[in-house]
PAVO-528619 format. One line per 5 residues: number of its first residue (from 0); for each residue x negated, y negated, z of N, C-alpha, C. Coordinates in Angstrom, 2 decimals. Layout:
<gukols>
NUM) X/Y/Z/X/Y/Z/X/Y/Z; ...
</gukols>
This chain:
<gukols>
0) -0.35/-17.53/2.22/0.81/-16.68/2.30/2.03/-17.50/1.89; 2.86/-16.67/0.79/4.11/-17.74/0.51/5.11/-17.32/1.58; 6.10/-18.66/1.85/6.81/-18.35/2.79/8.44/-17.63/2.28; 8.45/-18.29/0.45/9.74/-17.83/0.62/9.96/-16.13/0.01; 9.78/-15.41/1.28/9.93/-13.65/0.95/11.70/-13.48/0.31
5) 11.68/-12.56/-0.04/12.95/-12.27/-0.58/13.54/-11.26/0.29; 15.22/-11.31/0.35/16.06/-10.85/1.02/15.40/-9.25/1.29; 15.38/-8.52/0.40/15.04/-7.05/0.12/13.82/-6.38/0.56; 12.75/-8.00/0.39/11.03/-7.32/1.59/11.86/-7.39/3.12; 12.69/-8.81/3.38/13.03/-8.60/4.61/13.57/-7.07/5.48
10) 14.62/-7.29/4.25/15.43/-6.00/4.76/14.34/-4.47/4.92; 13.53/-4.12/3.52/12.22/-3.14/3.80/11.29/-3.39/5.13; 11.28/-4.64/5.65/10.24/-4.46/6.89/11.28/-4.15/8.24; 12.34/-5.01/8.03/12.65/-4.69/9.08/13.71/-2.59/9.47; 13.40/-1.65/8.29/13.82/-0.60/7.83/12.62/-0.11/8.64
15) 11.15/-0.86/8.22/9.71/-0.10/8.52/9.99/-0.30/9.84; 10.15/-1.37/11.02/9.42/-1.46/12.28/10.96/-1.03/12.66; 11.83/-0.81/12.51/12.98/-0.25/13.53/13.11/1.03/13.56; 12.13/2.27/12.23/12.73/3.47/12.14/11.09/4.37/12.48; 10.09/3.20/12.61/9.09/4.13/12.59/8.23/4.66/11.45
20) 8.57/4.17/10.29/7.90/4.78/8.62/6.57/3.64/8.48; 5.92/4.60/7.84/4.71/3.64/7.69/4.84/2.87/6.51; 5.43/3.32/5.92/6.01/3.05/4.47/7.44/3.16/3.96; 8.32/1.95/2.98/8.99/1.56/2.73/9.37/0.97/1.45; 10.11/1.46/0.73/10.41/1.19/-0.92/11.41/1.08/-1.37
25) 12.48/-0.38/-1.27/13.79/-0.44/-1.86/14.29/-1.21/-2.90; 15.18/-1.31/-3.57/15.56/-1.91/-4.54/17.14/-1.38/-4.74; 18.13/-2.39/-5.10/19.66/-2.38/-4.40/19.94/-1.61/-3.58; 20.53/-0.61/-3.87/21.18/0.72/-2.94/20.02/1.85/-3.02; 18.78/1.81/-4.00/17.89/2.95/-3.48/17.05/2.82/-2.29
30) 16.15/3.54/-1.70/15.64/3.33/-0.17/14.54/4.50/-0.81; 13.46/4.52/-0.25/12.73/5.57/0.02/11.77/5.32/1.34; 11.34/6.49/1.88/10.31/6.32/2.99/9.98/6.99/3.48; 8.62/6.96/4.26/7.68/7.93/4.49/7.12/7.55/5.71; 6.86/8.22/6.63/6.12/8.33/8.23/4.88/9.31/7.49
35) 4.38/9.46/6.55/2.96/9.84/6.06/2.13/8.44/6.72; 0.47/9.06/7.08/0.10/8.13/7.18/-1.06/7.75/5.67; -1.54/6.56/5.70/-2.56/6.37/4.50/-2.05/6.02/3.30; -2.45/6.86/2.24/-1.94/6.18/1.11/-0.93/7.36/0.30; -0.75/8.64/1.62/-0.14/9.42/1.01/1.48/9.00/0.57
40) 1.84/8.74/1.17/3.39/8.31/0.87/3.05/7.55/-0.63; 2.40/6.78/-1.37/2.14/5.92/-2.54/1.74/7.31/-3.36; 0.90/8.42/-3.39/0.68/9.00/-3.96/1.73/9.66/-4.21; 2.51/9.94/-3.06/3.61/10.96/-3.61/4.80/9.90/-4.52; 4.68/9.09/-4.38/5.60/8.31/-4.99/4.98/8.35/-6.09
45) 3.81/8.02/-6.47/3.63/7.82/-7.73/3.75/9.69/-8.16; 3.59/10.31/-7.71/3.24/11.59/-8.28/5.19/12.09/-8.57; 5.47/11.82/-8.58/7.31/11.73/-7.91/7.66/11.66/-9.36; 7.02/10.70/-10.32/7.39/10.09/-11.56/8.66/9.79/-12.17; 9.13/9.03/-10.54/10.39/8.20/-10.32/9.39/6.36/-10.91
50) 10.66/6.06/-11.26/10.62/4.79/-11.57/10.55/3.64/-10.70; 9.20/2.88/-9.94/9.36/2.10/-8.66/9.39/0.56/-9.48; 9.41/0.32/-10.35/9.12/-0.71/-11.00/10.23/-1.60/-10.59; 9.38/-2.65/-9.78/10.68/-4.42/-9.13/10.92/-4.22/-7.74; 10.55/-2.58/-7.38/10.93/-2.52/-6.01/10.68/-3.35/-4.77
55) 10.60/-3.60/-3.97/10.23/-4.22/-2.25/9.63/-3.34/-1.84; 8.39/-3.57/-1.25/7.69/-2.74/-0.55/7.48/-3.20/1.12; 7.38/-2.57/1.57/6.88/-2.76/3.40/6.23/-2.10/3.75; 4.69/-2.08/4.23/3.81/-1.01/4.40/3.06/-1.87/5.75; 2.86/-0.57/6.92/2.26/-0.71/8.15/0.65/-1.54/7.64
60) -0.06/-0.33/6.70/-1.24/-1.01/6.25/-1.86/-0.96/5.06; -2.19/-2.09/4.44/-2.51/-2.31/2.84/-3.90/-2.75/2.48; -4.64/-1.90/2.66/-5.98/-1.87/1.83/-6.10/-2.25/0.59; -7.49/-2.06/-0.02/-7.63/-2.09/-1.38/-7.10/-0.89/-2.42; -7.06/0.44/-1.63/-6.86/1.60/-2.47/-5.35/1.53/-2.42
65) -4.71/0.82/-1.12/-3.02/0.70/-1.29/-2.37/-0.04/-2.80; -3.35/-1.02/-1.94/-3.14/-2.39/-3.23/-3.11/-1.90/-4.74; -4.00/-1.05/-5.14/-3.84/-0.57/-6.36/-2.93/0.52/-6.73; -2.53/1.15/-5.51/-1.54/2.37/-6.18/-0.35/1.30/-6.45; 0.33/0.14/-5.30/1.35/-0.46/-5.52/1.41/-1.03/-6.88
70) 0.05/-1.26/-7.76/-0.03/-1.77/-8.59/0.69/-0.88/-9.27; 0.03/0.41/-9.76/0.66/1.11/-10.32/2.21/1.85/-9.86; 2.50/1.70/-9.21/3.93/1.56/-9.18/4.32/0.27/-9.46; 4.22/-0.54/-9.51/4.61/-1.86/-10.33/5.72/-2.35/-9.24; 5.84/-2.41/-8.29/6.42/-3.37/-7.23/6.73/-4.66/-7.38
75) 7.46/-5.27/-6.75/7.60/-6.68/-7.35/7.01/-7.34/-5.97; 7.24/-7.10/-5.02/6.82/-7.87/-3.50/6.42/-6.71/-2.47; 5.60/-7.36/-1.86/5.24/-6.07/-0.51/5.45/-6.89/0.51; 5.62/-6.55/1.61/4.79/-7.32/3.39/4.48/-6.06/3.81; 3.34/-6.87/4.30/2.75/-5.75/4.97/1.83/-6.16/6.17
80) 1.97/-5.11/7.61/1.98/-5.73/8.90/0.37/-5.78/9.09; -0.41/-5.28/8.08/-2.00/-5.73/8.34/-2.16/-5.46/6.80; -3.06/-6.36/6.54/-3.73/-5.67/4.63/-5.11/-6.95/4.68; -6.02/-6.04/4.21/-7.01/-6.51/3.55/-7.25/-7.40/2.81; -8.75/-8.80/2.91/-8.55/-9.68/1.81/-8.51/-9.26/0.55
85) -9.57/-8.18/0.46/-9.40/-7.31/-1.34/-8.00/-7.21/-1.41; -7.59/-6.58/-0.53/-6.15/-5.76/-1.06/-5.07/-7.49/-1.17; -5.72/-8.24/-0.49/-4.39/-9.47/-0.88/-4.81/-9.79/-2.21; -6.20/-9.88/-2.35/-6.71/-10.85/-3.31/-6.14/-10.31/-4.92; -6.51/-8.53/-5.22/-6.21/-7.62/-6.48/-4.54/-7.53/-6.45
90) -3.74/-8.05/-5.04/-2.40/-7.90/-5.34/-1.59/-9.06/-6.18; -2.53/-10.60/-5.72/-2.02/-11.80/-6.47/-2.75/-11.88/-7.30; -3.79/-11.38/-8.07/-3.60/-11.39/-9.22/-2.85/-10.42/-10.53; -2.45/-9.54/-9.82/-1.38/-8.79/-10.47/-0.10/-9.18/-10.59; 0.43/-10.48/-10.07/1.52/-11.19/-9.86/2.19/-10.30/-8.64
95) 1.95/-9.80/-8.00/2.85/-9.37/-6.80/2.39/-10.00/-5.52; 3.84/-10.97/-5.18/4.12/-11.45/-4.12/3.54/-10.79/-2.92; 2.65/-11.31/-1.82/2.57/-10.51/-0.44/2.93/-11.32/0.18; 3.51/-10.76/1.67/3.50/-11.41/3.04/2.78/-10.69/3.87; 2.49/-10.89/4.91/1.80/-10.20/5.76/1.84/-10.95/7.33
100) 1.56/-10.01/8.16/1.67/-10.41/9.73/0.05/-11.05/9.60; -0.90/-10.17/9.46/-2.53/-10.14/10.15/-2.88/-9.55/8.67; -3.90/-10.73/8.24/-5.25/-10.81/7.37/-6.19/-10.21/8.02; -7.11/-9.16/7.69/-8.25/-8.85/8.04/-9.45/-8.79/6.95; -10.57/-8.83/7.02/-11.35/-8.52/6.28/-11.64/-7.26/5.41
105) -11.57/-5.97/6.08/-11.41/-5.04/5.54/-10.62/-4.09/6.55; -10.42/-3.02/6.09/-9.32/-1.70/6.70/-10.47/-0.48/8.05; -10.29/-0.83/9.30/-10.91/0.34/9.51/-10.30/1.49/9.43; -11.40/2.63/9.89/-10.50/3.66/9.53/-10.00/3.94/11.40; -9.55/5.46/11.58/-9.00/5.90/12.23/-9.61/5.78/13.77
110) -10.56/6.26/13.69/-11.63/6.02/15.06/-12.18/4.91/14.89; -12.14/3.72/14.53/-12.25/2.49/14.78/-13.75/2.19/14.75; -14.80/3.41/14.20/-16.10/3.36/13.91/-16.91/3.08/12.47; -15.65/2.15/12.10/-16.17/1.89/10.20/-14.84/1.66/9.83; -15.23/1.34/8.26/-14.18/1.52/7.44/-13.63/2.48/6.71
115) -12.18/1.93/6.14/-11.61/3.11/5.60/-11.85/4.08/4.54; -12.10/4.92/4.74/-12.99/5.93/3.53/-11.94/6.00/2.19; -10.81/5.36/2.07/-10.09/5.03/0.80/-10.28/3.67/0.22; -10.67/2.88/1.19/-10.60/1.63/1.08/-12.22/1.55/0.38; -13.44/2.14/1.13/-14.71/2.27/-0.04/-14.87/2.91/-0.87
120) -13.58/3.96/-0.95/-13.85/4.50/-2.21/-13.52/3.64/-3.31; -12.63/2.57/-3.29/-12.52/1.81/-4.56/-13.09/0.55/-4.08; -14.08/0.34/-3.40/-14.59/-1.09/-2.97/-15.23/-1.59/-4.81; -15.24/-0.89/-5.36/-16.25/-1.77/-6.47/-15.69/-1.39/-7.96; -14.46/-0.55/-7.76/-13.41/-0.81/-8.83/-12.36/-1.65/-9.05
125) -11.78/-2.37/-10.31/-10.57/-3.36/-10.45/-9.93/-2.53/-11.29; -9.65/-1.63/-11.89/-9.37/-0.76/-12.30/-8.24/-0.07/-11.34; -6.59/-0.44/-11.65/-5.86/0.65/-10.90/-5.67/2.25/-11.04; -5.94/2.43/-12.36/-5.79/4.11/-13.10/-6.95/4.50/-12.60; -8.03/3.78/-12.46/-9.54/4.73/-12.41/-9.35/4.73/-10.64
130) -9.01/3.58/-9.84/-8.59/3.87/-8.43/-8.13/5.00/-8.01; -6.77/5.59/-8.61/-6.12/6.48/-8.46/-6.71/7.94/-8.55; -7.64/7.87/-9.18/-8.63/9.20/-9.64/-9.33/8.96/-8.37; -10.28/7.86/-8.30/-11.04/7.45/-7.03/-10.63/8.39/-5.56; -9.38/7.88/-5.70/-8.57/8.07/-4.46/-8.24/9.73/-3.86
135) -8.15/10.33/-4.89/-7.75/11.58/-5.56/-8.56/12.51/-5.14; -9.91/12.13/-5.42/-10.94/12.55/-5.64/-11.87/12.83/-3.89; -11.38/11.11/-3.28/-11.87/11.29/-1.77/-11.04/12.20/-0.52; -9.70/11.94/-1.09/-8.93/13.06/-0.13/-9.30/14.30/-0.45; -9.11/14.70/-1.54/-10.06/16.48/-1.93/-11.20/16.63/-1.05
140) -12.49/15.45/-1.37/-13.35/15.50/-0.18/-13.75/15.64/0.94; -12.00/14.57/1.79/-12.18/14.81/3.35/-11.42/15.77/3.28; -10.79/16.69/2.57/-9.83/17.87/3.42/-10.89/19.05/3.41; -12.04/18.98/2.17/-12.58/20.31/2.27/-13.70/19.74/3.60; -13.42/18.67/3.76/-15.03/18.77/4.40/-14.14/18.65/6.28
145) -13.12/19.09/6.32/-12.57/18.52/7.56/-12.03/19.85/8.17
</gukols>
């Protein structure tokens, strides 16, 4: 983990743990944020087809399927208060800076009986565009099947 974070992740985390958002996206005077949980807040951002490119990110939790939407929003730095070794590992090699509180191995999901059903849906893609379909594809799944 590098230590020297930049002014703007600071300011995004400490936006995330004082207001309650699971998610957090700034760059000078813009702000965005979301109390969605998962990877919806990233989808809507990307679906938004606003420009996130250089932004600061702060996210509660960063999987592998996170890791790749941030990709595709093109972020410049994240912290994030739990994230995955995939999700650290596909973020530095994309050149984006992470910090993080807690490394884990992988993301469970909600009932704490497995993992995250976004997080295997792209377990065996490097591919951020084909992720995004991935991703797309499993929420359609759990809503009809829920």
């Amino acid at each position: 983990m590098k230590t020297d974070i930049h002014i703007q992740s600071l300011k995004a985390k400490k936006i995330l743990q004082e207001n309650g958002y699971t998610c957090v996206l700034i760059k000078d005077k813009q702000e965005f944020y979301s109390r969605e949980r998962g990877v919806k807040p990233l989808l809507n951002f990307l679906d938004s087809n606003k420009d996130f490119s250089g932004f600061f990110a702060s996210d509660k939790v960063v999987g592998k399927a996170a890791s790749m939407l941030y990709i595709l929003l093109k972020v410049k730095e994240i912290f994030a208060e739990v994230i995955s070794k995939p999700a650290l590992e596909i973020l530095q090699k994309n050149g984006i800076a992470v910090f993080y509180d807690k490394l884990v191995e992988r993301i469970e999901n909600r009932t704490k009986d497995g993992f995250c059903p976004m997080e295997e849906a792209v377990l065996n893609c490097n591919s951020p565009k084909e992720s995004y379909f991935l991703i797309k594809e499993k929420l359609i799944f759990l809503q009809n099947k829920g």
